[in-house]
C-alpha positions in Angstrom: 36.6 201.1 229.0 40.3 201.9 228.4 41.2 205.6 228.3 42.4 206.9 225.0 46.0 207.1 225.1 48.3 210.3 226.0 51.0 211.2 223.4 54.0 213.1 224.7 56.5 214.9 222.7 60.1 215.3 223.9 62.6 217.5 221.7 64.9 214.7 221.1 65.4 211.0 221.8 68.0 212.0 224.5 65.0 214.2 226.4 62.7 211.1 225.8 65.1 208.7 226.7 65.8 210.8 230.0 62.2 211.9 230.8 60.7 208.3 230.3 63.8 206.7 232.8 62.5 209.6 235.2 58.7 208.3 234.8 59.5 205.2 235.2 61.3 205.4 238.6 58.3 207.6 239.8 55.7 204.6 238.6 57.6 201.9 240.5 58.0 203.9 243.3 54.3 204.3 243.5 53.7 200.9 242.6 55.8 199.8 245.9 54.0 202.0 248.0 50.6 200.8 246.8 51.5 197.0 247.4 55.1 196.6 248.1 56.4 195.1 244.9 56.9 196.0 241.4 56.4 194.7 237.8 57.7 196.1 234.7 58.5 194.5 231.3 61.4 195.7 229.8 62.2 196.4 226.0 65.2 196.6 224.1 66.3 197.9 220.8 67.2 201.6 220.3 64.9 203.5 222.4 64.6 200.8 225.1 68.5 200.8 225.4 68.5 204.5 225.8 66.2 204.5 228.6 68.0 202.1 230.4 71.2 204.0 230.2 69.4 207.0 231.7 67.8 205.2 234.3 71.2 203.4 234.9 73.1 206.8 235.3 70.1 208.7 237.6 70.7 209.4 241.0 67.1 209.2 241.5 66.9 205.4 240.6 68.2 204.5 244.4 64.7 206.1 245.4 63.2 202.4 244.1 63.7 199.5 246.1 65.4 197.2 243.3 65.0 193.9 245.7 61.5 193.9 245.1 60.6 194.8 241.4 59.8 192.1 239.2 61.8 192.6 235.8 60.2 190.5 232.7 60.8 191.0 229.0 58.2 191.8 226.0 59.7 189.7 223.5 63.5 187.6 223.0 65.4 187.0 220.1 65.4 183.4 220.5 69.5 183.1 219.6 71.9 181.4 222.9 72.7 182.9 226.2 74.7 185.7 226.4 74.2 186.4 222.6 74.7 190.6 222.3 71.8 190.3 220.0 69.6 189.3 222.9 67.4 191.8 224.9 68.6 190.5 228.2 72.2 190.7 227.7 71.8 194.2 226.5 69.5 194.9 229.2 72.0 193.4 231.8 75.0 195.3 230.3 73.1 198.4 230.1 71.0 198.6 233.8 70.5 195.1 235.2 73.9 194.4 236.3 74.3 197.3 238.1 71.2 197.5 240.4 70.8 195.7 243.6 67.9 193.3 242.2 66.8 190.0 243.5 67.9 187.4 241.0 65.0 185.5 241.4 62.9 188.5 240.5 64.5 189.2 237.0 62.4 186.9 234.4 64.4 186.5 231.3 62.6 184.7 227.9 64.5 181.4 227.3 67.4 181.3 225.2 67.6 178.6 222.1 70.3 176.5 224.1 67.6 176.6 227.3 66.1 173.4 228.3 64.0 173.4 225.2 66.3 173.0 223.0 65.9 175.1 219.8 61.9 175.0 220.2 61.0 178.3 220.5 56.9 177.4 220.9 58.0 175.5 224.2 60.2 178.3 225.3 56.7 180.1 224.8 54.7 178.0 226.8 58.1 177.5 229.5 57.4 181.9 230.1 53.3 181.7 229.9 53.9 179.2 233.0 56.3 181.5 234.6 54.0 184.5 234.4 51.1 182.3 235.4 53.2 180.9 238.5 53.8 184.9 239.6 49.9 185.7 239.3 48.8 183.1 241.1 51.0 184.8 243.7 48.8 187.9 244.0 46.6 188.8 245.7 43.3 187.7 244.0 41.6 190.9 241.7 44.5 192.7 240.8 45.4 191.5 237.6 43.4 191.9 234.8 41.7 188.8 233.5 44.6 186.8 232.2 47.2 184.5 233.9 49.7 186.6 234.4 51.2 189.1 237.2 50.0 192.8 237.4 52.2 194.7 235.5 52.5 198.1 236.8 54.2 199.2 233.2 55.0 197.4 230.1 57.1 199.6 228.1 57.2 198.4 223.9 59.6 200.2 221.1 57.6 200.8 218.2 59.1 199.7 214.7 59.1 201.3 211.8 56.7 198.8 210.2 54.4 199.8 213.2 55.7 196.0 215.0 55.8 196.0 219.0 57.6 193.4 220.9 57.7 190.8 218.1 54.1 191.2 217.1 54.6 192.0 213.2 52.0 192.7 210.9 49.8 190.0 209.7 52.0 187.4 211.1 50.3 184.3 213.4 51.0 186.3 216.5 48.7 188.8 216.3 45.5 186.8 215.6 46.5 185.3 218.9 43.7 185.4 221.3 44.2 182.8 224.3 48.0 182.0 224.9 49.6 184.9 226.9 53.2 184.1 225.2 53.9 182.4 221.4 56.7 181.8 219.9 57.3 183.5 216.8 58.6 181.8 213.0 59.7 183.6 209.8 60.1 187.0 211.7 60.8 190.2 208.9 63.4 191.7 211.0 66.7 189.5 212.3 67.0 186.9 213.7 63.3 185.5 212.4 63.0 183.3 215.4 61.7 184.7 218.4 59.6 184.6 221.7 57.1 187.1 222.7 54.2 188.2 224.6 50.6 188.9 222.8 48.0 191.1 222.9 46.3 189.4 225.7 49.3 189.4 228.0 50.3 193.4 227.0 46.6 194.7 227.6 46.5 193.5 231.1 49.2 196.2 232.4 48.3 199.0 233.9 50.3 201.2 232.1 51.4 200.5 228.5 54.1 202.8 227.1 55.1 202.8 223.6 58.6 205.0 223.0 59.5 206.0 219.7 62.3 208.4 218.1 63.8 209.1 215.1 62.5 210.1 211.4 62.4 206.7 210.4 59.3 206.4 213.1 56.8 209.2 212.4 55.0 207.0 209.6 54.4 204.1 211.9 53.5 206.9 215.1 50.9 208.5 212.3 49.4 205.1 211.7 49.6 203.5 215.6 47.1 206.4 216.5 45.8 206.8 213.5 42.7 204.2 214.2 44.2 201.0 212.2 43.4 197.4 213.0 45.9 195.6 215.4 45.9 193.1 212.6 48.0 195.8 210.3 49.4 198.0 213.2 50.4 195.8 215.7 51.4 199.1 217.4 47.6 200.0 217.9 47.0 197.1 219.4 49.1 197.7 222.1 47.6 199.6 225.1 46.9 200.0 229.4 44.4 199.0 231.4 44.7 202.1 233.3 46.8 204.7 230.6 48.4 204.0 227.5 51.7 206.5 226.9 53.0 207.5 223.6 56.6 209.0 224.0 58.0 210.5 221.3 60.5 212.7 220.1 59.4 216.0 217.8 60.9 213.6 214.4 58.7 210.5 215.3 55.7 213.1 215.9 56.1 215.1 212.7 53.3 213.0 211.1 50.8 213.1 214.1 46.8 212.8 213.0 45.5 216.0 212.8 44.0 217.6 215.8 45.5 214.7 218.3 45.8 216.0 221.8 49.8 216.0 222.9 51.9 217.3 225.0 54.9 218.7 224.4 57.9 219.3 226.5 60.4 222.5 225.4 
């Protein structure tokens, strides 16, 4: 039975941003210890970009051993390489490109000029045969069910709408049940084209951690643990095997359910 998730409430998005990069280097340490690699999916937008930069500019990150953590992305705008509107190019400007990692460890969604052409269903299936290719690497029993690798932490913005990765409310994605990546038509936020993993594929981490910050936020935070449907909140739908982290700052928080357990930093 998954555990109910655990909200924690920064001051601002620059204490979330920093105390999340600081989590995160402590989880993938801990991860290596227990079984000598790492997994961790990577988001972008605001809050992503902002832990990155932290984790980027930490002395502590040199504490992880870079050459054996496996990087892979939640969802891709499905634009060319090297676009600045894609999540890896940010990613790589931001912390990739400055950490020793093993280039054949870092897992980036296809880009519309990729060998598929401007399909983004085949870029889709292209990824689910990546991941699955990575699992069947493991050691048998340690992920959770589905074809792909054990992620030790998926990390997920959450959108004002309540979207995570580029699972938006009531669109085809979300009703997905089977595939472990889809690609994604007609998208509300630009570019409407996109790539992205589903519910299956997010609930088999470990740990899933959903970061938001900012005003703009607290309505979808209010209804993500507010009990909604996965359906109408994709953000609810979104959660650990082991522990599912909300980290917020005190603006996204101001609409919390009442009498939800947090914890709150000064």
């Amino acid at each position: 039975m998954t555990a109910p998730p655990a909200v924690i409430v920064h001051a601002d998005g620059t204490l979330l941003a920093q105390a999340a990069a600081a989590r995160l280097i402590t989880r993938l340490v801990d991860a290596q210890v227990a079984r000598g690699v790492a997994h961790v999916v990577l988001t972008g937008g605001r809050n992503g970009n902002a832990l990155m930069r932290e984790l980027a500019e930490s002395p502590a990150r040199d504490a992880v051993d870079w050459a054996h953590v496996h990087v892979w992305w939640g969802d891709e705008r499905f634009v060319p390489s090297g676009d600045p509107e894609r999540n890896e190019t940010q990613a790589r400007a931001e912390l990739l490109d400055k950490l020793p990692l093993n280039p054949a460890f870092v897992h980036p969604m296809p880009a519309s000029d990729g060998p598929d052409g401007n399909d983004p269903e085949a870029a889709a299936a292209r990824y689910a045969v990546e991941l699955a290719r990575a699992a069947r690497a493991e050691t048998p029993g340690e992920r959770g069910g589905v074809d792909v690798p054990s992620f030790d932490v998926a990390m997920f913005g959450v959108g004002p709408d309540t979207h995570v990765a580029s699972l938006f409310p009531e669109l085809p994605a979300v009703y997905e049940a089977e595939r472990t990546v889809v690609g994604v038509r007609g998208a509300p936020k630009p570019p409407p084209t996109r790539v992205t993993l589903t519910f299956p594929a997010i609930r088999t981490a470990r740990d899933v951690w959903l970061l938001a910050a900012g005003a703009d936020k607290a309505g979808a935070v209010r209804l993500g643990l507010g009990g909604g449907g996965a359906v109408q909140v994709p953000a609810a739908g979104a959660y650990g095997r082991r522990n599912t982290l909300w980290l917020l700052d005190r603006a996204a928080a101001a609409q919390l359910p009442p009498g939800l357990n947090r914890i709150a930093s000064p």
